[in-house]
VOMAR-840897 format. One record per residue: z, x, y of N, C-alpha, C, O in turn. Coordinates in pm, whole numbers, plus 50000, padded with zeros to 5 digits. Last residue first. Layout:
BEGIN
ZXYZXYZXYZXY;...
! end
This chain:
BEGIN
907575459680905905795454980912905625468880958904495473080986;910325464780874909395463280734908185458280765907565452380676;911755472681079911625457081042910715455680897910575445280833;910865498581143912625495181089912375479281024912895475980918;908195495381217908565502181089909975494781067910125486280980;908605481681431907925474581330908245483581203908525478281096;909925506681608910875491281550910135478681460910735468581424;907855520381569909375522881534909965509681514910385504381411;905665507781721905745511581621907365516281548907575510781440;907375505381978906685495081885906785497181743907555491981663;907535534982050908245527182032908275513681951909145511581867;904875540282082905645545081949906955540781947907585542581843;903945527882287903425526382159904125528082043904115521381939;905635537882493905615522482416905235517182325905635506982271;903955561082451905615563082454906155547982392906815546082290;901635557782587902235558682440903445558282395903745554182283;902485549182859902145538982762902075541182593902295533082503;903285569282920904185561782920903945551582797904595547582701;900705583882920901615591182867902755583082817903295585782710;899225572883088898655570182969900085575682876900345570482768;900495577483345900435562883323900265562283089900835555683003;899595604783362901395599083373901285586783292901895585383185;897135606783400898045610783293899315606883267899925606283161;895615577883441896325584883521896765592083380896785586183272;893775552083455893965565883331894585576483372894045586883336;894975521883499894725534883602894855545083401895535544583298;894935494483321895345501383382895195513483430895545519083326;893965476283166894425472083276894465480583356894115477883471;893635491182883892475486082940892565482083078891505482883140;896295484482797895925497082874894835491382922895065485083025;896985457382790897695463382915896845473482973896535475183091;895775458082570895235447982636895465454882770894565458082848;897545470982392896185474582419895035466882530893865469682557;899995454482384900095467582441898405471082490898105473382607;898655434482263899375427182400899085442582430898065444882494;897355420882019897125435982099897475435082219896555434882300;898425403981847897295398581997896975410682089896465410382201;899475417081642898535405881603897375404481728896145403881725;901555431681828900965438081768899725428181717898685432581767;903115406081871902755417582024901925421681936901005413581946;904145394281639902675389381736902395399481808901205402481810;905755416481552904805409581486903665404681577902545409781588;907935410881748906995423581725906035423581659905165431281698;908325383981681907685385481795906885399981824905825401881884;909605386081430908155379481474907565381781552906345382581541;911865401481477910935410181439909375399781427908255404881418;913415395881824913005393481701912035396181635910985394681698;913605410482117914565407881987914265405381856914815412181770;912485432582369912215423182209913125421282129913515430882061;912565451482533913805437282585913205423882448913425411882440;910175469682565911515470882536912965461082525914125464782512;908185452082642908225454382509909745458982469910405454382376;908815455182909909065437882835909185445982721910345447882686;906905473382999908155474782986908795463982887909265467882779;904635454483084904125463882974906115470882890906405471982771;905345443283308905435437883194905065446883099905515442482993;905445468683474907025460383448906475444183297907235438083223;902945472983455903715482683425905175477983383905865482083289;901965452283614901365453383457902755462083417903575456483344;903065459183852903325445883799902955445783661903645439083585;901525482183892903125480983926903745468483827904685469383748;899505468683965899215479983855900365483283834900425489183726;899705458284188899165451284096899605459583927899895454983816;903015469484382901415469984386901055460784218901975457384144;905235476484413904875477384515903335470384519902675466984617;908705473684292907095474284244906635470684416907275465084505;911415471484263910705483384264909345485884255908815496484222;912065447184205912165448684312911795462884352911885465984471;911955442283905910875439084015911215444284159910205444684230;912735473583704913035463783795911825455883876910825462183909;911615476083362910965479883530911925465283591911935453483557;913145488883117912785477883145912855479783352913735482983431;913665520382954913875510383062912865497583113911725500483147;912475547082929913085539382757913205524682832912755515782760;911875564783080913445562083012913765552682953914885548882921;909605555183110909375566783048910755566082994910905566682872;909595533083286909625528683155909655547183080909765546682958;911285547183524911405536783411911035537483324911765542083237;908725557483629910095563883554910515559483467910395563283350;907205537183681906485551583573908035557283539908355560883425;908345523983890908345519483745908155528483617908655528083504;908635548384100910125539383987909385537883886909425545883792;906065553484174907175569384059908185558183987908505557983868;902805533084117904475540484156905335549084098905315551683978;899615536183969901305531983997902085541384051902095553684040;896355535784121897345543484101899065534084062899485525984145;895495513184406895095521484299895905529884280896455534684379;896435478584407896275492284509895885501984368895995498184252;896405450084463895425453584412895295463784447894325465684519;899505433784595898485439884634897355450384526897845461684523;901645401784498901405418884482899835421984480899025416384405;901435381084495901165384884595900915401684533899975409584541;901695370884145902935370184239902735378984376903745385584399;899445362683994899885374684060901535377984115902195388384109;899585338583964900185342883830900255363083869900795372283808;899405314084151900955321884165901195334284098902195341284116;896855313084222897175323584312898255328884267898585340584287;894605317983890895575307583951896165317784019896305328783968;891405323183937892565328683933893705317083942893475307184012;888555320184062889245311083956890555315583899890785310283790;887785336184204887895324184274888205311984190888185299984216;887885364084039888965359784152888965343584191890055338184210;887125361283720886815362883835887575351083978887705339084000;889305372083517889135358183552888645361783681889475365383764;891445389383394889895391783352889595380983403889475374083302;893765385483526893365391983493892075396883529891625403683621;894385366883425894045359283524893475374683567892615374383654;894785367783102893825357383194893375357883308892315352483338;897015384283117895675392083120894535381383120893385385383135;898575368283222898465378183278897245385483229896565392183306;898935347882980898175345783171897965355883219896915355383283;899735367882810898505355782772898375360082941897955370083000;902735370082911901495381682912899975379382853899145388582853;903795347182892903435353583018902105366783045901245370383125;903855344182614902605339982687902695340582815901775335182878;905485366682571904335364482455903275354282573902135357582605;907515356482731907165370182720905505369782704904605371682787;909055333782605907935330482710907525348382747906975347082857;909575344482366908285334082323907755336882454906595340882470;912135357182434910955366282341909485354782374908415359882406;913635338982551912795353582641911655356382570910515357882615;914325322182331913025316282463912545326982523911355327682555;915545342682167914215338282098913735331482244912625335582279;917535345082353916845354782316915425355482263914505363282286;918755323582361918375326182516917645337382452916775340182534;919505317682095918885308382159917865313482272916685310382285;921325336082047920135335781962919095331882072918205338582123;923375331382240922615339982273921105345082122920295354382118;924275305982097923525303682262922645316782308921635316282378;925315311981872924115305481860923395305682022922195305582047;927605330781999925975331281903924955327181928923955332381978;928475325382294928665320882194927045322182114925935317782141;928845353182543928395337982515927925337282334927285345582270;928655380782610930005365382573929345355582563930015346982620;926515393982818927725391682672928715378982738929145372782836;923155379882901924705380782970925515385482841925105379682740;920495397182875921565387982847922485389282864922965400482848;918865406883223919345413383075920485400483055921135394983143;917765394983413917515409083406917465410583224916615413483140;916765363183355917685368183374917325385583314916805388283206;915285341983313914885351683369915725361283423915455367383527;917065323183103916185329583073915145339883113914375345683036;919195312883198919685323183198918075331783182917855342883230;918725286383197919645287983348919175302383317918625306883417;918535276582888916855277483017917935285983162917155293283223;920735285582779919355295182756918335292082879917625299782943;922445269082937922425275782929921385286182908921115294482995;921125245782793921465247182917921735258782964921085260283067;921475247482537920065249782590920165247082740919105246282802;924515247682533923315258282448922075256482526921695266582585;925165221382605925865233682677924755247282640924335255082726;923915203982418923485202482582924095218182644923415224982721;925095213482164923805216382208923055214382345922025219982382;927905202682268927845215182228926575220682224926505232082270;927195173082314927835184382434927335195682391926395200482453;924175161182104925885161882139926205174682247925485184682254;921505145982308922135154582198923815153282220924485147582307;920505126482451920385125782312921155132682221921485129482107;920595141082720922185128782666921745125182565922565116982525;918835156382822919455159782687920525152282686921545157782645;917765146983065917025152282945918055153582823917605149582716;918605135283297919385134783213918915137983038919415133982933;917315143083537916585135583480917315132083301916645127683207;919265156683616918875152083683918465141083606919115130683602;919705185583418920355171983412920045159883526920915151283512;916785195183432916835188083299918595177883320918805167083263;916795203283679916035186583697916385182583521916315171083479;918795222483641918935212683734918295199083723918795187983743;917115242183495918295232783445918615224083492918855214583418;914755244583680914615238183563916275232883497916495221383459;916585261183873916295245383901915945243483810916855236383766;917465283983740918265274783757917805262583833918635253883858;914675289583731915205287983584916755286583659917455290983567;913575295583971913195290783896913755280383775913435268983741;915645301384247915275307884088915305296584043916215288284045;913095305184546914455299784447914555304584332913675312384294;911415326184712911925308784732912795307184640913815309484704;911175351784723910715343284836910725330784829910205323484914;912435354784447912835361084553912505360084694913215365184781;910245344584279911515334684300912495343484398913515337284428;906945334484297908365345584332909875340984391910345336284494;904995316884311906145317784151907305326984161908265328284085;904685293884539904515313784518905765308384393906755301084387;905085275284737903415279184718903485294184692902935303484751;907095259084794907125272484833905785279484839905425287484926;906865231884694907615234884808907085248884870906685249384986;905085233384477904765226084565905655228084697905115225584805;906525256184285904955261884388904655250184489904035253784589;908775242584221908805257784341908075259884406908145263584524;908305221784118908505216384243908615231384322908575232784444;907285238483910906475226883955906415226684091905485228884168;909435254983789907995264083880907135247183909905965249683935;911605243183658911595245683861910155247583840909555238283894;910835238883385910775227983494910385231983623909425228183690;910275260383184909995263783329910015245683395908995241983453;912485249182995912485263683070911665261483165912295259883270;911875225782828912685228682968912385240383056912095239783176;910455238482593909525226082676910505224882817909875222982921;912345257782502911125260182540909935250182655909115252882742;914375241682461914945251082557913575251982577913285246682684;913245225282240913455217582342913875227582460913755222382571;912985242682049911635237282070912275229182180911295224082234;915355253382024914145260682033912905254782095912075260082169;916835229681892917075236281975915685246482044915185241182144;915115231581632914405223181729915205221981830914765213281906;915465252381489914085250081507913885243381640913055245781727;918065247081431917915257781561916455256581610916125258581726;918235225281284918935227181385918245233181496917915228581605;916465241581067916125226381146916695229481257916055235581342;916125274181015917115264481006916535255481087916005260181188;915055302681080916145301981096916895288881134917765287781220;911945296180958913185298480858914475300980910915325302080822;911035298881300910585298481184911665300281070912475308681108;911085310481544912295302181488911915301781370912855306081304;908335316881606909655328681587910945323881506911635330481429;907005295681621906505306881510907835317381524908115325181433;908255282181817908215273381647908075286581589908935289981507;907425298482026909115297882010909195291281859910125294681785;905035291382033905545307081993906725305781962907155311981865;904835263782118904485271681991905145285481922905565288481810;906385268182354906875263482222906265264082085906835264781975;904745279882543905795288882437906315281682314906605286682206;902345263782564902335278082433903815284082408904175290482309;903505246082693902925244282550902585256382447902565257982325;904015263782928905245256182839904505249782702905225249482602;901345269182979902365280482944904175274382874905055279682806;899975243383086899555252382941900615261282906900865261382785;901955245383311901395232183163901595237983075902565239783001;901365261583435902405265383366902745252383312903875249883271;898175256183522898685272383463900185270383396900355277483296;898515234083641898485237183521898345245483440898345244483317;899395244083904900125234683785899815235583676900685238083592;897365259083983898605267583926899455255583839900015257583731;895115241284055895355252983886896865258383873897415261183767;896435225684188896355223684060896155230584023896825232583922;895835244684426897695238584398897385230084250898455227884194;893425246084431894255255984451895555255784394896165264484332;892765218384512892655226984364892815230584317892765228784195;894485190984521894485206784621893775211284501894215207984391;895035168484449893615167484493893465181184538892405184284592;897245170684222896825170184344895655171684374895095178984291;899915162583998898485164384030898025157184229898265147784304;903045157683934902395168384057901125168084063900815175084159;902915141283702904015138983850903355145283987903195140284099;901725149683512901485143983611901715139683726901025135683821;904875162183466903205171383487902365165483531901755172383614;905705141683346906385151583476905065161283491904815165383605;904585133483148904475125283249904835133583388904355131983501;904965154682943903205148783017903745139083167903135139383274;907115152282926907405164682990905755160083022905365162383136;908065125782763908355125182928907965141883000908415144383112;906635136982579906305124882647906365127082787905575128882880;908765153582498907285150782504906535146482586905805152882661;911025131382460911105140482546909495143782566908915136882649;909515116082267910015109782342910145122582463909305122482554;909255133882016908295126682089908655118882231907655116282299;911785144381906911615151782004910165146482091909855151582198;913865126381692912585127381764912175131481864912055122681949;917315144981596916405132481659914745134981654914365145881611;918435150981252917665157081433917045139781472916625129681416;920115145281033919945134981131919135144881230919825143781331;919905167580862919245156580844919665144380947919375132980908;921695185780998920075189180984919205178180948918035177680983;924065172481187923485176981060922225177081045921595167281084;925915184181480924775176281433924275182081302924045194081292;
! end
């Protein structure tokens, strides 16, 4: 496809308001979380426009359509399952691919970009990027990690600072409100490492494995924003003044910092 033919991405649009209405419910409970990940597919694509930025029409708006797909599943996950944990009900991000061919979302484009953003949404909660896969696909799956990162960690310190009876329930994922973190994650991230979930036990556990994220950044925009929205500083304020804890967290600091230096910010 040539840069001067892209299609009109209003139409898809469209149809992603209508699928969002699809689910309104008289539950309350079960609407905020819908529209907890409304709002969170509208911000990544923002974020995903501000990262794509100068790398080309084409990819701009590859970008902008992996972003508005990616979280399809969490609709029908929280109405079936009533939990964003995709280890107590499904992965997410292979049903969003699923309803995008279902609902035959991308027969606008040619094969080779249906295979690309098919791919990036299937893969996007994925530990770590798969190798082998063709450039442009792992640009692709790299810039959606980086964007939905950026506003996972928005909700997270929303729901956060959000007195409890206005919380959306999924954006915890159950994990328990205990004092102090765990030895894995604190290990982890001290080794430079991105926190398994299946090693977390507690609330402060869960900050800790996103606070990790920082390490799994690809593009120097996105180090750019982390730093603009004080994502790292936001975390600490979150978290236990433990010595261990504060220790790690510099450690991320200067990590940051290192790879904004190498990037020229």
């Amino acid at each position: 496809m040539s840069d001067e033919a892209l299609p009109d991405l209003a139409p898809l649009r469209d149809w992603f308001t209508s699928y969002c209405g699809s689910f309104r419910t008289p539950d309350l409970e079960q609407q905020r979380n819908f529209d907890l990940k409304e709002e969170h597919t509208r911000n990544v694509c923002r974020d995903a426009s501000l990262i794509a930025h100068g790398m080309g029409p084409r990819f701009e708006m590859l970008a902008q359509i992996a972003a508005l797909c990616h979280d399809l599943g969490r609709f029908p996950q929280f109405r079936d399952y009533h939990t964003f944990k995709d280890s107590e009900s499904l992965n997410h991000a292979h049903l969003s691919a699923q309803v995008m061919k279902q609902h035959r979302l991308l027969d606008f484009l040619p094969g080779a970009d249906r295979a690309c953003i098919e791919t990036a949404v299937r893969m996007h909660n994925a530990f770590q990027v798969p190798q082998g896969l063709p450039a442009v696909t792992t640009d692709l799956l790299k810039l959606l990690r980086d964007a939905d990162k950026l506003d996972i960690w928005r909700v997270f310190i929303e729901y956060f600072n959000a007195p409890e009876d206005q919380r959306a329930s999924g954006a915890g994922l159950g994990f328990p409100d205990l004092p102090g973190c765990s030895t894995e994650p604190l290990a982890a991230v001290a080794a430079g490492q991105m926190v398994q979930l299946s090693t977390l036990k507690s609330l402060n556990d869960f900050k800790l494995l996103q606070v990790s994220w920082i390490y799994d950044i690809n593009f120097p925009a996105t180090l750019r924003l982390i730093r603009q929205r004080s994502v790292l500083e936001r975390f600490e304020v979150m978290l236990p003044r433990d010595p261990e804890v504060l220790e790690v967290l510099a450690q991320v600091g200067r990590y940051l910092d290192d790879r904004l230096h190498q990037t020229g910010n």
